[in-house]
N, CA, C and O atoms as CSV, one atom per row, in Angstrom:
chain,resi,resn,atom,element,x,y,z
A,1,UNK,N,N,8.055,12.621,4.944
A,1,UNK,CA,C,8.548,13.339,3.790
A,1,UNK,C,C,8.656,12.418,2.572
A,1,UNK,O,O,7.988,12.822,1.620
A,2,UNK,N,N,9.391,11.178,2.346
A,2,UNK,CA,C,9.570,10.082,1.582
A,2,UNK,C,C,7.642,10.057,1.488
A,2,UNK,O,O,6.976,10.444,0.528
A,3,UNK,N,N,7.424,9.819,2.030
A,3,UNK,CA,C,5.782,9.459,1.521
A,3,UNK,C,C,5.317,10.706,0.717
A,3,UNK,O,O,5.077,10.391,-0.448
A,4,UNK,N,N,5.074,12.281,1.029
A,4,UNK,CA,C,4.445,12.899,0.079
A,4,UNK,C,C,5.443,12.782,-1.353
A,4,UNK,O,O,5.022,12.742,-2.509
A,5,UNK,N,N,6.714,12.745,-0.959
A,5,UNK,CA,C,7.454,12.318,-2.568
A,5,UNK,C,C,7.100,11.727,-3.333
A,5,UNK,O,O,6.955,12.017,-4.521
A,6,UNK,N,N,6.806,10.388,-2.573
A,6,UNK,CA,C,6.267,9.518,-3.485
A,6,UNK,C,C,5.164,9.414,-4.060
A,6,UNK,O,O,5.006,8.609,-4.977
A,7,UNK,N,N,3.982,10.394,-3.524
A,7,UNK,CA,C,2.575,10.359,-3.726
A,7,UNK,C,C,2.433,11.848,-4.935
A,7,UNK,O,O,1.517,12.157,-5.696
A,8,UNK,N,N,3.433,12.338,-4.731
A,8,UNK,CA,C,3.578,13.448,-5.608
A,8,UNK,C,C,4.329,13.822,-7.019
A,8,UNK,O,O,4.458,14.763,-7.802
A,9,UNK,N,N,4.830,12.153,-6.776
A,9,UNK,CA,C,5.313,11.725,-8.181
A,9,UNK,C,C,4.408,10.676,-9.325
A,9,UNK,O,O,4.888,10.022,-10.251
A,10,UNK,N,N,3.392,10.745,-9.029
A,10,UNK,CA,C,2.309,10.169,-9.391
A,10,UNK,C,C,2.667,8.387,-9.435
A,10,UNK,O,O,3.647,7.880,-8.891
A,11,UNK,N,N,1.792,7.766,-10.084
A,11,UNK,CA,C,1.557,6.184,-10.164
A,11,UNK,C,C,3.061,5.994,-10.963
A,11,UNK,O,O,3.703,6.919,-11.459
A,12,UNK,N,N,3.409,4.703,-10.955
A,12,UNK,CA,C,4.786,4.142,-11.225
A,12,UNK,C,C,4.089,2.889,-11.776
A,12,UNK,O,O,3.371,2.146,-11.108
A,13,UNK,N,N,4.406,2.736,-13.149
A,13,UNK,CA,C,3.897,1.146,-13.533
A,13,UNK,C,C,4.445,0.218,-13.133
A,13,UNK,O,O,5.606,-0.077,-13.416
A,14,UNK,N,N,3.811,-0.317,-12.508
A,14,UNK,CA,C,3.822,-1.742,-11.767
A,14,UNK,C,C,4.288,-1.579,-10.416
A,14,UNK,O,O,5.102,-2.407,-10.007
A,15,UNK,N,N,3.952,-0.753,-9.737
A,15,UNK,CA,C,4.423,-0.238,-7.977
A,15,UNK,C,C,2.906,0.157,-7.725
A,15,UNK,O,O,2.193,0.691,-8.574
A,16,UNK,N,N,2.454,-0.233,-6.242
A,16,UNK,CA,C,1.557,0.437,-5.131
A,16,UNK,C,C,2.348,0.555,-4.197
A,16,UNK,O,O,3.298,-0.066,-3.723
A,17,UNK,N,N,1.743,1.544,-3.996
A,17,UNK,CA,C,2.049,1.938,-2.316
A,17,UNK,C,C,0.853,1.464,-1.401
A,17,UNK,O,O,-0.355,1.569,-1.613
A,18,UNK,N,N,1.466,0.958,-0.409
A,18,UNK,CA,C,0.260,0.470,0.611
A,18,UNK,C,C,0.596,0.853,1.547
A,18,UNK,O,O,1.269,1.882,1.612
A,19,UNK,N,N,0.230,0.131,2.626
A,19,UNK,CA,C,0.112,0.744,4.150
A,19,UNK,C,C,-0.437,-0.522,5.419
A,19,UNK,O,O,-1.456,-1.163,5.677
A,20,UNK,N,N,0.669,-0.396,5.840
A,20,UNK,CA,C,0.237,-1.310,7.597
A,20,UNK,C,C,0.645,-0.132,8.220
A,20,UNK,O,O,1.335,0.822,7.861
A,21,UNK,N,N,-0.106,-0.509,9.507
A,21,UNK,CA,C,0.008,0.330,10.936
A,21,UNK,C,C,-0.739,-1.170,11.979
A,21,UNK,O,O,-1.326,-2.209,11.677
A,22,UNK,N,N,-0.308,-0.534,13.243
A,22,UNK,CA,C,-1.067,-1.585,14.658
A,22,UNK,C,C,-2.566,-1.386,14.309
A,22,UNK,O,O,-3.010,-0.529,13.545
A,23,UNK,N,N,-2.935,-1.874,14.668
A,23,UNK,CA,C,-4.673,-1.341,14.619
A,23,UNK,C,C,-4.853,-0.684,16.280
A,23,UNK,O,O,-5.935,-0.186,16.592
A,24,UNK,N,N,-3.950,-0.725,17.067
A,24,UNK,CA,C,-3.957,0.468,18.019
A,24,UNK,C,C,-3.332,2.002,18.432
A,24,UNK,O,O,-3.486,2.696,19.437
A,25,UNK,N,N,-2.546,2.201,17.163
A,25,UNK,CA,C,-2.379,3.596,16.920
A,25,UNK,C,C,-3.233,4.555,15.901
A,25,UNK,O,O,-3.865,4.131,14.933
A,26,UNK,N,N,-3.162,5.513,16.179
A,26,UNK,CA,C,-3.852,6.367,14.828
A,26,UNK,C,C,-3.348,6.901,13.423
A,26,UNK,O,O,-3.730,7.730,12.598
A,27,UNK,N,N,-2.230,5.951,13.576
A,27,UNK,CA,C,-1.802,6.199,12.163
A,27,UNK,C,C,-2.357,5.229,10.929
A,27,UNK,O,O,-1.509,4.989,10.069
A,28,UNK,N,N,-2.979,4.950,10.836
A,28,UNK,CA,C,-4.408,4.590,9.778
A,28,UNK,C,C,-4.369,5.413,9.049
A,28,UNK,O,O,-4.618,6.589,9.313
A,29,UNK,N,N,-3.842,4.693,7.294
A,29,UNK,CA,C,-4.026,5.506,6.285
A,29,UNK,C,C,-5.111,5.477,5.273
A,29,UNK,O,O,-5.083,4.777,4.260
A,30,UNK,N,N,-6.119,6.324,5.631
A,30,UNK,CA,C,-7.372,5.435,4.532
A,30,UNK,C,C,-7.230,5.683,3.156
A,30,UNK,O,O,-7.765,4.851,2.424
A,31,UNK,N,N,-6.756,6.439,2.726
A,31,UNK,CA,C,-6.454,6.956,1.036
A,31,UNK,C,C,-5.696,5.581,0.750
A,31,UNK,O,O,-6.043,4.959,-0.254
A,32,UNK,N,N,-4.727,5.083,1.527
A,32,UNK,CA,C,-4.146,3.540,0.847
A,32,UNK,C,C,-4.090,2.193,1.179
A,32,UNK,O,O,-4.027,1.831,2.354
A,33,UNK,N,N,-4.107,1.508,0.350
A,33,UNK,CA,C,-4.784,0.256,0.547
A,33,UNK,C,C,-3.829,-0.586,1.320
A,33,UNK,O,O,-2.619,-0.491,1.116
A,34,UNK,N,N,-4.350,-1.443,2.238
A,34,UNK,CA,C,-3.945,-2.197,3.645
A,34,UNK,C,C,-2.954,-3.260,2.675
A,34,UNK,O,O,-3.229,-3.763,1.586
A,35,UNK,N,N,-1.616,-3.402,3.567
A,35,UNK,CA,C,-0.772,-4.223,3.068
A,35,UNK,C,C,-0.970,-5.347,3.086
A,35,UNK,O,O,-0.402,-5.876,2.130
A,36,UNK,N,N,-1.775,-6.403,4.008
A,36,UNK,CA,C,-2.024,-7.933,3.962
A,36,UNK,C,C,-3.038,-8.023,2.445
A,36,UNK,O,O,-2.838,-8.909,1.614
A,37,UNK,N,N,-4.007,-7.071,2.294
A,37,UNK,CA,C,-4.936,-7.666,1.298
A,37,UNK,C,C,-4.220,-7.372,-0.116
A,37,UNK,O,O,-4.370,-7.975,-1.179
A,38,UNK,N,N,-3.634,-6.588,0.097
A,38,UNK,CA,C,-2.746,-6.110,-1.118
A,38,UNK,C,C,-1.793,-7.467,-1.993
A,38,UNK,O,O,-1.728,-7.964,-3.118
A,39,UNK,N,N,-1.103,-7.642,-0.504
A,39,UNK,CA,C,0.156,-9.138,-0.467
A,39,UNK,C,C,-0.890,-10.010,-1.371
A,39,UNK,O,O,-0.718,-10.460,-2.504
A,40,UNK,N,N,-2.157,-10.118,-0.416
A,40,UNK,CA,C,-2.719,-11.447,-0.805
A,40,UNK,C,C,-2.988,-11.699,-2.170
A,40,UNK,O,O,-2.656,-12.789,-2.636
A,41,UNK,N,N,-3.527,-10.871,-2.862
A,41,UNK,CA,C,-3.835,-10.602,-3.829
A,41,UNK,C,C,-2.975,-10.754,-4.731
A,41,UNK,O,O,-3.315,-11.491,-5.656
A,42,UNK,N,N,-1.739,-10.197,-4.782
A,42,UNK,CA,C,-0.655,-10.732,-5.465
A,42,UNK,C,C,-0.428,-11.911,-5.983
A,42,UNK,O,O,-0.184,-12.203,-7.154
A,43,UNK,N,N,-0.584,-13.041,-4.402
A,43,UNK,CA,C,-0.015,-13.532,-4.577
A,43,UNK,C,C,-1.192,-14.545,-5.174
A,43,UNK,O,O,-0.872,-15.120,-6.215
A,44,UNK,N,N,-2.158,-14.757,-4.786
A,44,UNK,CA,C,-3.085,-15.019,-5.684
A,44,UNK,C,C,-3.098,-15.022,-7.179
A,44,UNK,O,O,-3.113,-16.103,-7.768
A,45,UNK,N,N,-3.093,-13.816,-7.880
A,45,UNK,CA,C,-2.544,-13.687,-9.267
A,45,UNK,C,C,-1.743,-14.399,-9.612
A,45,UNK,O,O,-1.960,-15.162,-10.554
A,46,UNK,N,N,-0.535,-14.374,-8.940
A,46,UNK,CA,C,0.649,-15.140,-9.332
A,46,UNK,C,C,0.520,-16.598,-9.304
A,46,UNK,O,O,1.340,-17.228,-9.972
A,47,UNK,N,N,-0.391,-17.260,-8.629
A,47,UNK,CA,C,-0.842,-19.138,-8.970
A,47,UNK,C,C,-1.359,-19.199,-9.725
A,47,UNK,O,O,-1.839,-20.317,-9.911
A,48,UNK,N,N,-1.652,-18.261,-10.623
A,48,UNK,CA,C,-2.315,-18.839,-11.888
A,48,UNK,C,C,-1.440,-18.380,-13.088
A,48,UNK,O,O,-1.746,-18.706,-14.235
């Protein structure tokens, strides 16, 4: 429920929503982007 809220309140400047799951359940969200590459990326940006 918290998730369609949030997806139904459109984009928030400066917030993503991402997504981990096991890679052995089926809760795999493909509409949002995977939380490690997301992190990484961040944090990437942020050393420079």
């Amino acid at each position: 429920m918290i998730l369609s809220l949030l997806l139904a309140a459109g984009p928030l400047a400066g917030f993503a929503l991402v997504h981990d799951a096991p890679s052995a359940t089926t809760l795999a969200t493909p509409d949002l982007p995977d939380a490690a590459t997301t992190w990484c990326a961040l944090l990437d940006r942020a050393r420079r």
